[in-house]
FIKOLZA-1660 file (N, C-alpha, C; in steps of 0.1 Angstrom, whole numbers, plus 5000, padded with zeros to 4 digits):
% residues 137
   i   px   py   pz ch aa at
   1 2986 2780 3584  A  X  N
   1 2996 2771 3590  A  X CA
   1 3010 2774 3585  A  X  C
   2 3019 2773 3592  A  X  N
   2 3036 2775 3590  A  X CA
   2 3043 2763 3582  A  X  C
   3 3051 2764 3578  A  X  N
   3 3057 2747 3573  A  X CA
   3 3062 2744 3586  A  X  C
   4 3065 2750 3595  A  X  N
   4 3069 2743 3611  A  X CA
   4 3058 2736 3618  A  X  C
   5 3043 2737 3618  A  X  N
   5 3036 2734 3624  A  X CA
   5 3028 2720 3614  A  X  C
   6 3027 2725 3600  A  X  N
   6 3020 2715 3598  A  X CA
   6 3030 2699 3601  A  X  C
   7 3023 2691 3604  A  X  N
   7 3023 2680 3605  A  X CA
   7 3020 2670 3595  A  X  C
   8 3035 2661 3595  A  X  N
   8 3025 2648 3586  A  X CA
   8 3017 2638 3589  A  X  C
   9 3009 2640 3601  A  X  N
   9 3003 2628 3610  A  X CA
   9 2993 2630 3601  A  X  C
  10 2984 2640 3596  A  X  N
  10 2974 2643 3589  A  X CA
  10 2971 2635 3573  A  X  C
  11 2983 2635 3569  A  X  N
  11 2987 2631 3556  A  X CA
  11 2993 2615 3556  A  X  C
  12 2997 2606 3568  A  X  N
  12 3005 2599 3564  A  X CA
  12 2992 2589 3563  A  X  C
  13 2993 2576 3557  A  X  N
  13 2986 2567 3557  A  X CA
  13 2987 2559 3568  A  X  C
  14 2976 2551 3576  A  X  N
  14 2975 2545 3586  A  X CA
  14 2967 2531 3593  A  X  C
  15 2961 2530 3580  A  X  N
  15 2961 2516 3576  A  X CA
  15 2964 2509 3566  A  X  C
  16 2978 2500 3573  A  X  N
  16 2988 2501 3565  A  X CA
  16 2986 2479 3564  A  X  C
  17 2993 2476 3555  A  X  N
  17 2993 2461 3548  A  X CA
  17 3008 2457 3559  A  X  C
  18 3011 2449 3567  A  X  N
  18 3021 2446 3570  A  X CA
  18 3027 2431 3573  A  X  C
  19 3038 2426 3573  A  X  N
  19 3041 2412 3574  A  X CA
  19 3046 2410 3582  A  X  C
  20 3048 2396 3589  A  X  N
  20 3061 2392 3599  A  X CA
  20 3068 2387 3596  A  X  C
  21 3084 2386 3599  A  X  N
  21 3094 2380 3596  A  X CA
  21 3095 2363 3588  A  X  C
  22 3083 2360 3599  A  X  N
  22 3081 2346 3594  A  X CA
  22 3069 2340 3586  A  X  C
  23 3064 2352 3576  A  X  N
  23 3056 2350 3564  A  X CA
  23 3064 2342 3554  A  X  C
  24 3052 2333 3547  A  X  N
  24 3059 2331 3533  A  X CA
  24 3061 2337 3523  A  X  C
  25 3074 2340 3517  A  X  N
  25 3077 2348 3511  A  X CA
  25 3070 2352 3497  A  X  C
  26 3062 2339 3489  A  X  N
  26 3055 2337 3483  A  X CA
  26 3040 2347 3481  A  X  C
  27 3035 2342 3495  A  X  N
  27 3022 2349 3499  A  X CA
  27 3027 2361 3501  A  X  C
  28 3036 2364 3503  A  X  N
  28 3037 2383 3510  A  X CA
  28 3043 2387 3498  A  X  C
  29 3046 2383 3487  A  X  N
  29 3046 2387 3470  A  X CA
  29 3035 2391 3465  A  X  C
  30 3026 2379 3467  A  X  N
  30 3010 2381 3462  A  X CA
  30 3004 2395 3467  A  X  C
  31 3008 2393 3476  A  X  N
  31 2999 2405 3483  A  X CA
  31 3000 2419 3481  A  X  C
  32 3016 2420 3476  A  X  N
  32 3023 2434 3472  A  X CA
  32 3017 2435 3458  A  X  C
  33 3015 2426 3452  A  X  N
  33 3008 2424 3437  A  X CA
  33 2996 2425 3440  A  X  C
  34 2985 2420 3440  A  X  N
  34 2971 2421 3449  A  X CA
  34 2970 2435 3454  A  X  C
  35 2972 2444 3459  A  X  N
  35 2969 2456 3470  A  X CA
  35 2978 2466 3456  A  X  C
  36 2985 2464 3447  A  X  N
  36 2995 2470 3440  A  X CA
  36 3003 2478 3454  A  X  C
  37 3010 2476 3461  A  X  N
  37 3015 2478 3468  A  X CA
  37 3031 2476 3465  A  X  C
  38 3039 2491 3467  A  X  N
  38 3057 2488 3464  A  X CA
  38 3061 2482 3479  A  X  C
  39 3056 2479 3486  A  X  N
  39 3063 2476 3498  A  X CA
  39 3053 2475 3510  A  X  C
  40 3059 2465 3521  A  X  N
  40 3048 2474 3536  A  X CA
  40 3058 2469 3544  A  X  C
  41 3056 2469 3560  A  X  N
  41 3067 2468 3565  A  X CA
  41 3064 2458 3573  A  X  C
  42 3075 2455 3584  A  X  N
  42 3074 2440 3586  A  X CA
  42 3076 2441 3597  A  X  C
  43 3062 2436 3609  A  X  N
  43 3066 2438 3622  A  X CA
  43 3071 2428 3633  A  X  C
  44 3078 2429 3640  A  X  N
  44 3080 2413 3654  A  X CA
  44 3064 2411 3658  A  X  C
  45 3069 2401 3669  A  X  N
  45 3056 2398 3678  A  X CA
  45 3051 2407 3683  A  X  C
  46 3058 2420 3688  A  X  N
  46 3058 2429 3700  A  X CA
  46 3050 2442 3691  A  X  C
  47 3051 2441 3674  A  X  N
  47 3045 2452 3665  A  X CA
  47 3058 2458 3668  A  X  C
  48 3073 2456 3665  A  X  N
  48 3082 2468 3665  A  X CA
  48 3082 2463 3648  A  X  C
  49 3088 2473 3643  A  X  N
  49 3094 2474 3630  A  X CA
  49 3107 2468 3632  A  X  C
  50 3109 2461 3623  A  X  N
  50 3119 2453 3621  A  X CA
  50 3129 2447 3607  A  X  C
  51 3120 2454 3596  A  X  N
  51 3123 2455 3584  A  X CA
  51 3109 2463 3575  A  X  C
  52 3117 2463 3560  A  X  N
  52 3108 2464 3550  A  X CA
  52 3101 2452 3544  A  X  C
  53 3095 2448 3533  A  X  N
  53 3093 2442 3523  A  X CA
  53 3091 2454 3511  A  X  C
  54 3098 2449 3500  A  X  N
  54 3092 2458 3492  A  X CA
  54 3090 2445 3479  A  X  C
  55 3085 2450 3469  A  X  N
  55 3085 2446 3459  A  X CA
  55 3102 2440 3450  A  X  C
  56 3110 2451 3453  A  X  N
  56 3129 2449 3448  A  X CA
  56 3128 2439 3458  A  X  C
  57 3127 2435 3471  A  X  N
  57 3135 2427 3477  A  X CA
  57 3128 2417 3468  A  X  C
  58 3114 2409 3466  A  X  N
  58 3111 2401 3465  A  X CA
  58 3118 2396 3450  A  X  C
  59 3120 2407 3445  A  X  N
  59 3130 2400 3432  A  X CA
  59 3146 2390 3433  A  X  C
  60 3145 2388 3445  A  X  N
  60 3157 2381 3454  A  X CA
  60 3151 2363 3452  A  X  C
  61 3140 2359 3446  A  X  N
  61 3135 2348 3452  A  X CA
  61 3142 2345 3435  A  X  C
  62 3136 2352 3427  A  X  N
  62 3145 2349 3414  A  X CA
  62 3161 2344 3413  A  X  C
  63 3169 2353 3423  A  X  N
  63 3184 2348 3424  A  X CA
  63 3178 2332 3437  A  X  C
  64 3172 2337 3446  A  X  N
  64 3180 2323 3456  A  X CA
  64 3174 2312 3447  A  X  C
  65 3161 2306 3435  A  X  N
  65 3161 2297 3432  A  X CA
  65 3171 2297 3423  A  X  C
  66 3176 2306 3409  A  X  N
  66 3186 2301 3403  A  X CA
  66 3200 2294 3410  A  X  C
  67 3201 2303 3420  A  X  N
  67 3214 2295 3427  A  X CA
  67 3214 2282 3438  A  X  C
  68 3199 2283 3442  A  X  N
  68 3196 2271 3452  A  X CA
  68 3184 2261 3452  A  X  C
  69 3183 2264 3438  A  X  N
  69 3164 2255 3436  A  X CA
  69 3158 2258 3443  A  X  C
  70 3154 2267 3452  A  X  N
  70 3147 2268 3464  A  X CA
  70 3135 2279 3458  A  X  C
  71 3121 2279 3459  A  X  N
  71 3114 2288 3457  A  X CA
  71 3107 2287 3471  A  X  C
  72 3107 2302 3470  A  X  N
  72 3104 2307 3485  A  X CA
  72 3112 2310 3497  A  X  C
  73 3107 2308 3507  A  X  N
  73 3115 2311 3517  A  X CA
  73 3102 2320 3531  A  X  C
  74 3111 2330 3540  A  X  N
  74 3104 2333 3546  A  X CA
  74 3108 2346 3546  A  X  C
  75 3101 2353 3551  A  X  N
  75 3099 2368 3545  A  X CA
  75 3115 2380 3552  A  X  C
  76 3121 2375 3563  A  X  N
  76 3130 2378 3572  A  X CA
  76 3139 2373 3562  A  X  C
  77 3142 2363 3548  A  X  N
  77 3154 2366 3546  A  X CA
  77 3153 2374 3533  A  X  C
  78 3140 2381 3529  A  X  N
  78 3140 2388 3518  A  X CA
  78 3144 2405 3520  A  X  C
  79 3137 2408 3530  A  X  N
  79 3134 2422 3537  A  X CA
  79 3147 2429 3542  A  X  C
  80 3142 2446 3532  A  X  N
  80 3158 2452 3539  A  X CA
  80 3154 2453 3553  A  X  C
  81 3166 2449 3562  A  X  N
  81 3166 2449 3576  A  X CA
  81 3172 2466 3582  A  X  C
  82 3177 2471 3573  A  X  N
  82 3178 2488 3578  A  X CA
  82 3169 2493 3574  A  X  C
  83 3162 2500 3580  A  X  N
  83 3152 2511 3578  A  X CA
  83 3153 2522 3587  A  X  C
  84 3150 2531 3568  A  X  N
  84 3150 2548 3578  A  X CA
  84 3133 2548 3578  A  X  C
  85 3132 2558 3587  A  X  N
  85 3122 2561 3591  A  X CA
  85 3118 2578 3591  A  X  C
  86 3107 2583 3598  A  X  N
  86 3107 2597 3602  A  X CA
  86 3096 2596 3614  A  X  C
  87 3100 2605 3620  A  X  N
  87 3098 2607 3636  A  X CA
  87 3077 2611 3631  A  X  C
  88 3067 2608 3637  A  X  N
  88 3056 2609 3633  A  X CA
  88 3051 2628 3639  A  X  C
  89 3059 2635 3645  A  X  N
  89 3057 2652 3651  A  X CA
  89 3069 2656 3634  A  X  C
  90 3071 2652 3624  A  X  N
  90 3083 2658 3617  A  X CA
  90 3071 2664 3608  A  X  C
  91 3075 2680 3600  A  X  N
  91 3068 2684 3591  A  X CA
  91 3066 2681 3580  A  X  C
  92 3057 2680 3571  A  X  N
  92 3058 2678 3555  A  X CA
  92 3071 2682 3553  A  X  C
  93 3076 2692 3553  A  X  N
  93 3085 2699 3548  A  X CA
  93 3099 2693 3553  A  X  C
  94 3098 2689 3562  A  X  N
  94 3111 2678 3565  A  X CA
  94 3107 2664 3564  A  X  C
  95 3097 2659 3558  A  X  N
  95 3093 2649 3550  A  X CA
  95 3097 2649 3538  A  X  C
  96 3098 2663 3529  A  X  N
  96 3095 2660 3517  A  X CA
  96 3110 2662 3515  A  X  C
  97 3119 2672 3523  A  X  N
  97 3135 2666 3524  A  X CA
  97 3140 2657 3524  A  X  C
  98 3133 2645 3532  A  X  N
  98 3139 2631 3532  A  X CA
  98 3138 2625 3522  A  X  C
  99 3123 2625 3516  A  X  N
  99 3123 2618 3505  A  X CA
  99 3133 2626 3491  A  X  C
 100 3133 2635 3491  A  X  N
 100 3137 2641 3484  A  X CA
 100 3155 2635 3483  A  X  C
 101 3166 2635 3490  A  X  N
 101 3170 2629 3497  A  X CA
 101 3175 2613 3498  A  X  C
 102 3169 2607 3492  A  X  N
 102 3165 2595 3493  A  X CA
 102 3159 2585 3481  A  X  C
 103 3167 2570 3477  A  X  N
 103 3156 2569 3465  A  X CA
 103 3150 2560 3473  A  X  C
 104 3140 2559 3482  A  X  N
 104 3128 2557 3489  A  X CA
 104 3114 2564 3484  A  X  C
 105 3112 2557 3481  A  X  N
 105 3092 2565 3477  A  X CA
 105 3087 2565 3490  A  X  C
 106 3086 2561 3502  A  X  N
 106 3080 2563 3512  A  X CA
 106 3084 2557 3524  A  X  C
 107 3086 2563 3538  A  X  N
 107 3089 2564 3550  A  X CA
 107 3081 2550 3558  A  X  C
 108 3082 2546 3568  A  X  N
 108 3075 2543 3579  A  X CA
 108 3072 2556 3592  A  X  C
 109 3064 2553 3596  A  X  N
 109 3062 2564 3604  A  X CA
 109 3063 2559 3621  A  X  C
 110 3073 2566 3628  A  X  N
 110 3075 2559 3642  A  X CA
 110 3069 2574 3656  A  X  C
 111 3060 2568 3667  A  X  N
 111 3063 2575 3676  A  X CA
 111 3064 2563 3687  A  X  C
 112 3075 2572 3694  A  X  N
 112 3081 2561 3707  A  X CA
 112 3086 2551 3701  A  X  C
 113 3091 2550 3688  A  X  N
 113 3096 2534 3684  A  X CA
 113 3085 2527 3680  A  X  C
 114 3070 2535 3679  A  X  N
 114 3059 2520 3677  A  X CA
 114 3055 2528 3663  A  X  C
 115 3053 2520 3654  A  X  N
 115 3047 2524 3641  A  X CA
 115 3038 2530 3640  A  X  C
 116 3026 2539 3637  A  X  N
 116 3020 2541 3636  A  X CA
 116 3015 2550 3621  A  X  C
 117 3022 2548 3612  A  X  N
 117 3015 2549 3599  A  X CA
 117 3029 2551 3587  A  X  C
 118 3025 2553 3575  A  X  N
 118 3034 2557 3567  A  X CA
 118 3034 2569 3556  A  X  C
 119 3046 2578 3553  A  X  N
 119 3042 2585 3545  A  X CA
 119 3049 2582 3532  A  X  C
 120 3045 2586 3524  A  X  N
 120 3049 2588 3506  A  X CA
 120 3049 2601 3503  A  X  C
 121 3057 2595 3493  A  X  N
 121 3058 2613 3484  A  X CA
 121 3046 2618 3478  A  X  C
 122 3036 2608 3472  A  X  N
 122 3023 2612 3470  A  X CA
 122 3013 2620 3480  A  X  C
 123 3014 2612 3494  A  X  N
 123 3012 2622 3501  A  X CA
 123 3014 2636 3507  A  X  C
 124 3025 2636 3502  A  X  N
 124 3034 2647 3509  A  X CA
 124 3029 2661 3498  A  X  C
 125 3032 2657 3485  A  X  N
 125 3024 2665 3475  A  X CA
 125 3010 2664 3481  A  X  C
 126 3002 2662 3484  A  X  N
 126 2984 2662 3481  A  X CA
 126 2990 2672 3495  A  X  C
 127 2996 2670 3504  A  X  N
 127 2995 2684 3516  A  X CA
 127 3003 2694 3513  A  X  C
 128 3010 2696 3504  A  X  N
 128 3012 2707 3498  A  X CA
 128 3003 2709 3491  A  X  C
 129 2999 2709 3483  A  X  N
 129 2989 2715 3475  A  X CA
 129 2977 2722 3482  A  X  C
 130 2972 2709 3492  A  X  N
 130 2963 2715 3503  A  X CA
 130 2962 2728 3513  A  X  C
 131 2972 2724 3517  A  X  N
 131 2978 2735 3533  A  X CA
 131 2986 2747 3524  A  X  C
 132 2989 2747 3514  A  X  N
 132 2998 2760 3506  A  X CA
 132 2992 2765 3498  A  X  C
 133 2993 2753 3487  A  X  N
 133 2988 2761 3470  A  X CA
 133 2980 2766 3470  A  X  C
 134 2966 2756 3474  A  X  N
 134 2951 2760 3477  A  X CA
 134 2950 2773 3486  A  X  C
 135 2957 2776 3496  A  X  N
 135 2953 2785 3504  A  X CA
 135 2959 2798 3500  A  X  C
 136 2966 2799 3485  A  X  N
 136 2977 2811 3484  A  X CA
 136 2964 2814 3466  A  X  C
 137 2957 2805 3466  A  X  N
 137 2950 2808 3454  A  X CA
 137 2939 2823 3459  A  X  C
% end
């Protein structure tokens, strides 16, 4: 296989932990703790992506209670609302640019705008090693 052809649809993960805007921000903590999970993403009614959750944002509940007694909240005001992505036909190899690129540990993965899986840099190594290393031994 070429680095132009391999694909990361092979490698990306695809069942994935995700939230909606209007989760408690509390419970969708637990869960990133629970699953050991840095992050999952957060979809509308319609399943479009519409943010992250990661673990950094959730350290935001720390500031709004010191400044507003408020613990908790809903998950839409914790979540980065820009997200990059990568196109789900993009190669490892322009995967591993992005992250590379990026201090993001891991992508969402979009075709047509609809999510369908995510990749990490852990993955991205295990298909190098696979599709290259291994095959050049």
């Amino acid at each position: 296989m070429s680095s132009s052809t391999t694909s990361i649809e092979s490698y990306m993960a695809t069942r994935l932990v995700s939230f909606k805007p209007d989760d408690d921000i509390l419970h969708a903590m637990r869960v990133l703790l629970d699953k050991r999970l840095s992050g999952a993403p957060v979809l509308d009614k319609t399943g479009r992506l519409v943010g992250v959750l990661s673990k950094k944002d959730c350290l935001g509940i720390i500031y709004n209670t010191a400044y507003h007694q408020d613990w908790g909240g809903k998950v839409e005001h914790y979540m980065s609302h820009e997200v990059e992505h990568i196109d789900a036909d993009s190669s490892i190899f322009t995967a591993a640019e992005k992250l590379l690129n990026s201090h993001y540990r891991r992508f969402p993965v979009l075709r047509n705008e609809e999510l369908v899986g995510q990749i990490s840099r852990c993955d991205i190594l295990r298909a190098i090693d696979e599709v290259y290393l291994r095959n050049s031994e």
